[in-house]
C-alpha positions in Angstrom: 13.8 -19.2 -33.0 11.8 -18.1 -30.2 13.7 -17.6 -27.0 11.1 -16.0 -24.4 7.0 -16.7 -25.0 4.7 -15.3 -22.3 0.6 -16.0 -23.3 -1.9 -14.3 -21.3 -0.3 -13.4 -18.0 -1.9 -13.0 -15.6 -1.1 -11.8 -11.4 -2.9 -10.4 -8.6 -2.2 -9.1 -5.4 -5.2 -10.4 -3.6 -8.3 -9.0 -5.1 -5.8 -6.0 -7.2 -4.8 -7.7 -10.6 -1.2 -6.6 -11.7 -0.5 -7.8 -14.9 -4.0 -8.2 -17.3 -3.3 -10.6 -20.0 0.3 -9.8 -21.1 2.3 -11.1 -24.0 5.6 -10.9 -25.2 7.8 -12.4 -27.1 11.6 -12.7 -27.5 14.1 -13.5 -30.1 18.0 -14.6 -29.6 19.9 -11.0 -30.5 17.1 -8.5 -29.0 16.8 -6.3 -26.5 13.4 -5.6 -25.1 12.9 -2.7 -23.4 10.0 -3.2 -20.6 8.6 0.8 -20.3 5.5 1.8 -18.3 5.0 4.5 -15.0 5.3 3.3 -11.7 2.6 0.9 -10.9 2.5 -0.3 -14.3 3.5 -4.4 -13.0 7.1 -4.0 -15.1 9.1 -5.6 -11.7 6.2 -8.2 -11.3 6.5 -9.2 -14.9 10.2 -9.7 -14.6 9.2 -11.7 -11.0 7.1 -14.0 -12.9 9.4 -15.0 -15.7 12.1 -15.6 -13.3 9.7 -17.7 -11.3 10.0 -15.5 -7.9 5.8 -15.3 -8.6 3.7 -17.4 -9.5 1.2 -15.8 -12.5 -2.6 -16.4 -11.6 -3.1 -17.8 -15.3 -0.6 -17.9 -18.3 2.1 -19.4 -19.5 5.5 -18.5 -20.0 8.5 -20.7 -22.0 12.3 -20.1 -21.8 14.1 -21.6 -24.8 11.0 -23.9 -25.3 10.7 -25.1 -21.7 8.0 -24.2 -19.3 9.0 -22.5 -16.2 6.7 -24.0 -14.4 8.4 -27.5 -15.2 11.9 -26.3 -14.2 13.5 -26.8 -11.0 15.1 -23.6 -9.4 18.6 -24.7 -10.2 17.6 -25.8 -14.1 15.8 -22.0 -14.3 18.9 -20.3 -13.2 21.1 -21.8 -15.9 18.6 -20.1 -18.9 17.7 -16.8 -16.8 19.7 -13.9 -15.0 17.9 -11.6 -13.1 19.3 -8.2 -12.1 17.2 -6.8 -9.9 16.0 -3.2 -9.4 17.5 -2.6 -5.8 20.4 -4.1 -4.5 19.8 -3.8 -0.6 18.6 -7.2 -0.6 21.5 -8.4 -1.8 23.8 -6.4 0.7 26.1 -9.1 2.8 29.7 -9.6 3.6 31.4 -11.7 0.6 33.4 -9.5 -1.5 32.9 -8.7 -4.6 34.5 -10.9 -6.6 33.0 -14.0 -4.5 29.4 -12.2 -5.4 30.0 -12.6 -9.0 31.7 -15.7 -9.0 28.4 -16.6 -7.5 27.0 -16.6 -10.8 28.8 -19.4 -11.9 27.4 -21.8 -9.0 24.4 -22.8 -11.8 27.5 -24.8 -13.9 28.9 -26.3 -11.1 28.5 -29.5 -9.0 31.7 -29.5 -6.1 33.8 -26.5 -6.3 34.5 -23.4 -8.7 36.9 -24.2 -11.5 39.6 -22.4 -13.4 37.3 -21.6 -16.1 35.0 -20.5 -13.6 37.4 -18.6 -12.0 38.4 -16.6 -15.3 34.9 -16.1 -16.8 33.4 -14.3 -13.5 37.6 -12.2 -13.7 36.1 -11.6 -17.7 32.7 -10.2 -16.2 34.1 -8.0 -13.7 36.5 -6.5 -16.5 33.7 -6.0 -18.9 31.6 -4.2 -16.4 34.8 -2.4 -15.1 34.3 -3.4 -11.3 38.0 -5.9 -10.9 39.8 -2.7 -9.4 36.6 -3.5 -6.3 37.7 -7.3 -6.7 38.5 -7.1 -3.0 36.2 -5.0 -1.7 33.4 -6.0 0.8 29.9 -6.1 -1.4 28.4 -4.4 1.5 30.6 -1.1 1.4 30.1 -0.3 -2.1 28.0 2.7 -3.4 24.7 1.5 -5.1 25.9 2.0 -8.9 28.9 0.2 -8.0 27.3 -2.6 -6.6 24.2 -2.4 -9.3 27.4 -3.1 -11.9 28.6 -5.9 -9.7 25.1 -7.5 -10.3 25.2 -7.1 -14.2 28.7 -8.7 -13.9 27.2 -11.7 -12.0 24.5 -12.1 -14.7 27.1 -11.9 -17.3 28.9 -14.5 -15.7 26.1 -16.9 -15.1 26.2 -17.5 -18.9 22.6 -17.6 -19.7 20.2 -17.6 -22.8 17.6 -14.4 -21.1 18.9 -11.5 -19.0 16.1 -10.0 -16.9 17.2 -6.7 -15.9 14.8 -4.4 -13.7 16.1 -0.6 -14.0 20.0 -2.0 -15.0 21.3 2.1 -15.4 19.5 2.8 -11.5 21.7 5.1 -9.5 24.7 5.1 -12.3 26.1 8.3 -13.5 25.7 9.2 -17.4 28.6 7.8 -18.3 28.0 4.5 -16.7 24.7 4.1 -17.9 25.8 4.1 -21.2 28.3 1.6 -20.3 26.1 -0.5 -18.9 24.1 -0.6 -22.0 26.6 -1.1 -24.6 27.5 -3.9 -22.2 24.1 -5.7 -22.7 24.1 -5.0 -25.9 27.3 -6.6 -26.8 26.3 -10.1 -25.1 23.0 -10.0 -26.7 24.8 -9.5 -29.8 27.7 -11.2 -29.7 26.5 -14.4 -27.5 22.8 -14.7 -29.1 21.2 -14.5 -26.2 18.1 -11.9 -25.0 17.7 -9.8 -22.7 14.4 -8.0 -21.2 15.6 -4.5 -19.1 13.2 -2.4 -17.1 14.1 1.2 -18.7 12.6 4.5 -17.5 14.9 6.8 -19.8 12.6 6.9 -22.5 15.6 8.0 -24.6 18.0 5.3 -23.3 15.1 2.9 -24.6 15.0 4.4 -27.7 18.6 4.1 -28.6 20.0 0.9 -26.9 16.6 -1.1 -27.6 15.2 -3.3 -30.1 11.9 -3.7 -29.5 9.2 -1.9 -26.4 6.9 -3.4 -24.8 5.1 -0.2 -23.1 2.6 -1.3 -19.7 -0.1 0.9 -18.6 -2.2 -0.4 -15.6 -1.1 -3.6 -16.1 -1.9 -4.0 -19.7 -0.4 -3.5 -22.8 -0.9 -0.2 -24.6 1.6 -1.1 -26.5 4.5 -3.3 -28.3 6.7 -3.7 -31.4 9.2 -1.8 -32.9 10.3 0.9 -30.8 9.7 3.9 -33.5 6.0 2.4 -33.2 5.9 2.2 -29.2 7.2 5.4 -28.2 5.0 8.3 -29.9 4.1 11.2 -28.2 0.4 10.1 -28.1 1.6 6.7 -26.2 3.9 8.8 -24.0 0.9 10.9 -23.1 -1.5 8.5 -22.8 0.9 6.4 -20.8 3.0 9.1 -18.7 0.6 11.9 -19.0 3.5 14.1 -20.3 4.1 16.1 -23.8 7.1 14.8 -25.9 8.5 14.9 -29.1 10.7 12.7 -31.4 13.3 14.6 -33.4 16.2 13.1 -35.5 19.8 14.4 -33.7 23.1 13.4 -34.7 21.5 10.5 -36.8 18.9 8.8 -34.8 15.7 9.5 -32.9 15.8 11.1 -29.6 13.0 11.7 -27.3 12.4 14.6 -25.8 10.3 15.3 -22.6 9.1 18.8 -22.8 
């Protein structure tokens, strides 16, 4: 079953096209990691699937509905987006209220006990309930960027759109945040498409690549095929290698 399908994307900033005839495709149980440099139209792909822009031409299908036949409310119950900086979302409600937020989707009056205790679950899996309390506003940036992922987690939907989801975390976190992902995608069946720029985070805690390169694909599948060194030079303009450490392929930016 085919969770995310996006034909021929197309966007343009006025007369500077941003995305040139993308594809991708998703699958319940995947990870796809979205790689390219800066510039590369990652954050306006994610934009566009979560219906923030509005492609120029294409066609993009959650869970066999078009987008562009959802209402905002109906799109937010199949997509959580995670976005790449969280200054936008700075205000005063603390942080449990901000991921309880992520429950408003399921809800027509008022927040339930099952609401209550699935956005509690969130915050515990993302290891943010000791900030329960805290203003949204006076947390650090990885804390709040884990506050985010615990929102998305709590909205309970089939694709997780994640731009840069490890931004401003420590190493430690980073891999916490993964594994996180990585168990609902598993365990849940849902997808998940996450904006990576540690080329060696993508390798490990990926599925599948999807590498940009001036708004086009250079690249896509498997993630052994995607990231080569001649696609990280071509792409990055940088010399790497892939060696086998510990048991599985790490890149290495020399």
């Amino acid at each position: 079953m085919m969770l995310l399908s996006m034909e021929g994307l197309v966007f343009s900033y006025g007369s500077v096209r941003v995305l040139d005839e993308v594809c991708l495709e998703t699958h319940p149980g995947e990870i796809i990691g979205i790689l390219g440099p800066n510039g590369s139209g990652k954050t306006t792909m994610l934009r566009c699937i979560n219906g923030i822009l509005m492609p120029k031409q294409g066609s993009i299908a959650i869970d066999g509905h078009d987008i562009g036949r959802l209402s905002r409310l109906e799109l937010t119950r199949h997509v959580g987006y995670v976005p790449q900086n969280s200054n936008s979302e700075m205000c005063t409600p603390t942080v449990y209220e901000v991921v309880l937020m992520g429950r408003r989707p399921h809800v027509s009056w008022e927040f339930t006990k099952k609401d209550k205790d699935i956005a509690w679950d969130a915050m515990v899996e993302m290891d943010v309930k000791h900030l329960s309390s805290q203003r949204f506003d006076r947390l650090s940036s990885g804390q709040a960027q884990r506050v985010l992922m615990a929102r998305a987690i709590a909205q309970q939907v089939k694709m997780l759109l994640l731009d840069e989801p490890t931004s401003n975390l420590d190493v430690k976190h980073q891999i916490d945040v993964m594994k996180a992902i990585q168990n609902q995608v598993r365990t849940k069946k849902v997808g998940a498409c996450a904006v990576v720029h540690d080329l060696d985070l993508a390798m490990r805690f990926c599925d599948k690549l999807l590498l940009l390169y001036n708004g086009r694909v250079l690249d896509a599948g498997a993630k052994e095929k995607v990231l080569t060194p001649d696609n990280i030079r071509m792409a990055y303009g940088v010399e790497a290698v892939i060696e086998f450490i510990h048991g599985r392929p790490r890149v290495i930016v020399l």
